[in-house]
DRENNU-36765 format. One record per residue (C-alpha): chain; z, x, y negated. Coordinates in nm, 4 decimals. Layout:
BEGIN
PAKE  chain        pz        px        py
PAKE      A         Z         X         Y
...
This chain:
BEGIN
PAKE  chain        pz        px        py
PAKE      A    0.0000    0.0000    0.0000
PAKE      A    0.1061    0.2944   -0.2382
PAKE      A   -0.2414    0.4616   -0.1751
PAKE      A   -0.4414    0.1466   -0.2249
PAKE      A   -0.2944    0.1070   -0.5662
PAKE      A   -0.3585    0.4524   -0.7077
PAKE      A   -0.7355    0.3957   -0.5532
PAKE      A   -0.7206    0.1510   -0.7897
PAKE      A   -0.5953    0.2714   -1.0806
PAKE      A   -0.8305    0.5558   -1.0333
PAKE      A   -1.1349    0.3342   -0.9850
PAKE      A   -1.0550    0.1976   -1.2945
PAKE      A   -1.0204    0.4998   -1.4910
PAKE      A   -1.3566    0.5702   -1.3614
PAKE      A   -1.4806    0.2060   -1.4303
PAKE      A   -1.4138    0.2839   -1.8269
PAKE      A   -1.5429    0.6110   -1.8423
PAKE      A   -1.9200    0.5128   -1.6822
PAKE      A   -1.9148    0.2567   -1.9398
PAKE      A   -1.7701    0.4604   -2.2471
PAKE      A   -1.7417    0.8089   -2.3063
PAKE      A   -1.4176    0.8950   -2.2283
PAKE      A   -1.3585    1.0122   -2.5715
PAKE      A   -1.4374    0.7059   -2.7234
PAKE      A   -1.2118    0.5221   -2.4341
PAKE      A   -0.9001    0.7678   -2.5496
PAKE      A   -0.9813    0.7515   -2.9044
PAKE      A   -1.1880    0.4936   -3.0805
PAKE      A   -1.1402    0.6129   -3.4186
PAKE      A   -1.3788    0.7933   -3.6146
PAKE      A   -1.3170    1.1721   -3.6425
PAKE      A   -1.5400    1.2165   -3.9457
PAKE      A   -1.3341    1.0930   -4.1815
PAKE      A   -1.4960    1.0765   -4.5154
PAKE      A   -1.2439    1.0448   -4.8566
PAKE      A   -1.3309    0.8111   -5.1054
PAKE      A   -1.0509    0.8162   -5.3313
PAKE      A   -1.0904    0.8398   -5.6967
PAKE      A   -0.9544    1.0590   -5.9712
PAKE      A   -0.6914    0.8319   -6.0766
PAKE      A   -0.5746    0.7635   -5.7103
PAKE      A   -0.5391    1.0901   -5.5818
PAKE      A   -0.7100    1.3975   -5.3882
PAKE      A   -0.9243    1.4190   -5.1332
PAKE      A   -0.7940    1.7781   -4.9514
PAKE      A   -0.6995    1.8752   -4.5714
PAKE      A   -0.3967    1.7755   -4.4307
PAKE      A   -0.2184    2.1220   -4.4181
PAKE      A   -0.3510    2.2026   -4.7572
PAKE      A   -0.1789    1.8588   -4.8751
PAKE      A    0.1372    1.9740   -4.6911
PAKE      A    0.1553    2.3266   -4.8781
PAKE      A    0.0873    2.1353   -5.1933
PAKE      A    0.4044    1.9106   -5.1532
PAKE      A    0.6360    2.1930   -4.9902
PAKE      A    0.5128    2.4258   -5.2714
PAKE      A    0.4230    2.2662   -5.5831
PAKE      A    0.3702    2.5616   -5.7856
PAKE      A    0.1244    2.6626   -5.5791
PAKE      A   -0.1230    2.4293   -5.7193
PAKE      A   -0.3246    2.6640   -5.9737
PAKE      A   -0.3625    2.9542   -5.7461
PAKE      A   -0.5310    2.9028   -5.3834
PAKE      A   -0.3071    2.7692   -5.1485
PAKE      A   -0.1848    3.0467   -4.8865
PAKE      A    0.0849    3.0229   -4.6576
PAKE      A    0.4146    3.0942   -4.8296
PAKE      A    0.7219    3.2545   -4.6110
PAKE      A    1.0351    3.0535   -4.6522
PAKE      A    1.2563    3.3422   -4.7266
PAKE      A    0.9943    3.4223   -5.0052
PAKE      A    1.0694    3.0853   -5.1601
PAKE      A    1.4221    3.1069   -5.1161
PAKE      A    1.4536    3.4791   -5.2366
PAKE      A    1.2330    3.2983   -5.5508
PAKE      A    1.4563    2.9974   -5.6393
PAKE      A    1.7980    3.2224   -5.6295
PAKE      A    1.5915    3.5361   -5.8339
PAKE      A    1.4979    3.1811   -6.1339
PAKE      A    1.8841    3.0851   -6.0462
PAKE      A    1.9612    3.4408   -6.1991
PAKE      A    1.7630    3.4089   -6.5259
PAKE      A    1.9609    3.0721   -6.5546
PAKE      A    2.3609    3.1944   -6.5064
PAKE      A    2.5081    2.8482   -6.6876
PAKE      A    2.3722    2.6591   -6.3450
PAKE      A    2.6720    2.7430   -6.0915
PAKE      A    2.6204    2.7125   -5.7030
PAKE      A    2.8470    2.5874   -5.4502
PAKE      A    2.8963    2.8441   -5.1517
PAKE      A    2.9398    2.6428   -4.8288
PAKE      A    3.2318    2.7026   -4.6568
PAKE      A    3.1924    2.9436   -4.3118
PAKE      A    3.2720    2.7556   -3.9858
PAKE      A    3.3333    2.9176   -3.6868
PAKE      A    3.3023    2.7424   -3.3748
PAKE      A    3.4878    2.8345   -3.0703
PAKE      A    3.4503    2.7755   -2.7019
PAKE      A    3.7512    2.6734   -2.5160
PAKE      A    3.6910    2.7213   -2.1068
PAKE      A    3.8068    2.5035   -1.8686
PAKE      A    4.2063    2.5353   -1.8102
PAKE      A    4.4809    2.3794   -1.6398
PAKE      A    4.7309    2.2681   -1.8358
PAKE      A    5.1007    2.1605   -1.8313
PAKE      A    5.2143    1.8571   -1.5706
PAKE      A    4.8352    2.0148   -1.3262
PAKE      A    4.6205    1.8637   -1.6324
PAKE      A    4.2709    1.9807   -1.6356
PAKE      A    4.1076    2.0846   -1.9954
PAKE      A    3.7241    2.1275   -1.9384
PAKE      A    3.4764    2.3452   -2.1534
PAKE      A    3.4533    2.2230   -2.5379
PAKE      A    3.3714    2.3696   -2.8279
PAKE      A    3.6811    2.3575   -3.1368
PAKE      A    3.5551    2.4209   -3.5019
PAKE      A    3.7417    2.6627   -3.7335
PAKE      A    3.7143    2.6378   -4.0673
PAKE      A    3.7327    3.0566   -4.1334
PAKE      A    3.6410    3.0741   -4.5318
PAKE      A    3.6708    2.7933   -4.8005
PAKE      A    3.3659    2.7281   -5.0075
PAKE      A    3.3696    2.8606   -5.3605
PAKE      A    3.2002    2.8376   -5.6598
PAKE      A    2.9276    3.1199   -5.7088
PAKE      A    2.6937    3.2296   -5.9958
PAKE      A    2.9399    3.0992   -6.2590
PAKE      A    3.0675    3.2415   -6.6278
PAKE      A    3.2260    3.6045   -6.6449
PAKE      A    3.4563    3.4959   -6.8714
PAKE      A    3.6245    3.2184   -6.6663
PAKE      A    3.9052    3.2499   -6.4295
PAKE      A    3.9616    3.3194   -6.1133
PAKE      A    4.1694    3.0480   -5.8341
């Protein structure tokens, strides 16, 4: 019974390709897509050339290469530094710790988990000299 139903299944797989290319059976959309937007509606660009446009938006006027993200980050802190009224908050640093299984007190079993310690507090960075310290 098993086999008679994957005959089938495969006889109809075949049915739709002899009538169809199969690319047409998998995908009936047109490839060619042709954009017919106007000026006032947008652009008419690639996909990952519309994605480096929104991720990088300064990129606009110069051609659009592939920019490294620690580039962009080493960027927005170097413009942070021309700015020093804009302070940053540094995130505090977490530290999480595995605990392996154990048996505790009264033959209770602890299994493997993972506890989170908080090992620095965040702090304000990139602020006045001439305030104070905590």
């Amino acid at each position: 019974m098993e086999r008679f139903k994957s005959a089938m299944v495969m006889l109809g797989i075949l049915g739709l390709s002899a009538c169809t290319p199969l690319e047409k059976a998998v995908n009936p959309y047109e490839e060619n897509f042709q954009c017919k937007a106007s000026d006032q509606s947008g652009k008419c660009i690639a996909t990952p050339n519309a994605y480096l446009e929104a991720r990088y938006p300064k990129l606009e006027t110069e051609p659009i290469q592939k920019v490294n993200e620690s580039d962009q980050r080493y960027q927005m802190v170097a413009s942070l530094l021309d700015e020093p009224k804009k302070p940053i908050l540094q995130p505090p640093k977490i530290m999480r710790v595995l605990l392996l299984p154990y048996e505790g007190e009264g033959e209770e079993l602890f299994m493997t988990r993972y506890v989170y310690v908080k090992v620095e507090d965040s702090d304000w960075i990139l602020s006045d000299i001439n305030e104070t310290s905590k």
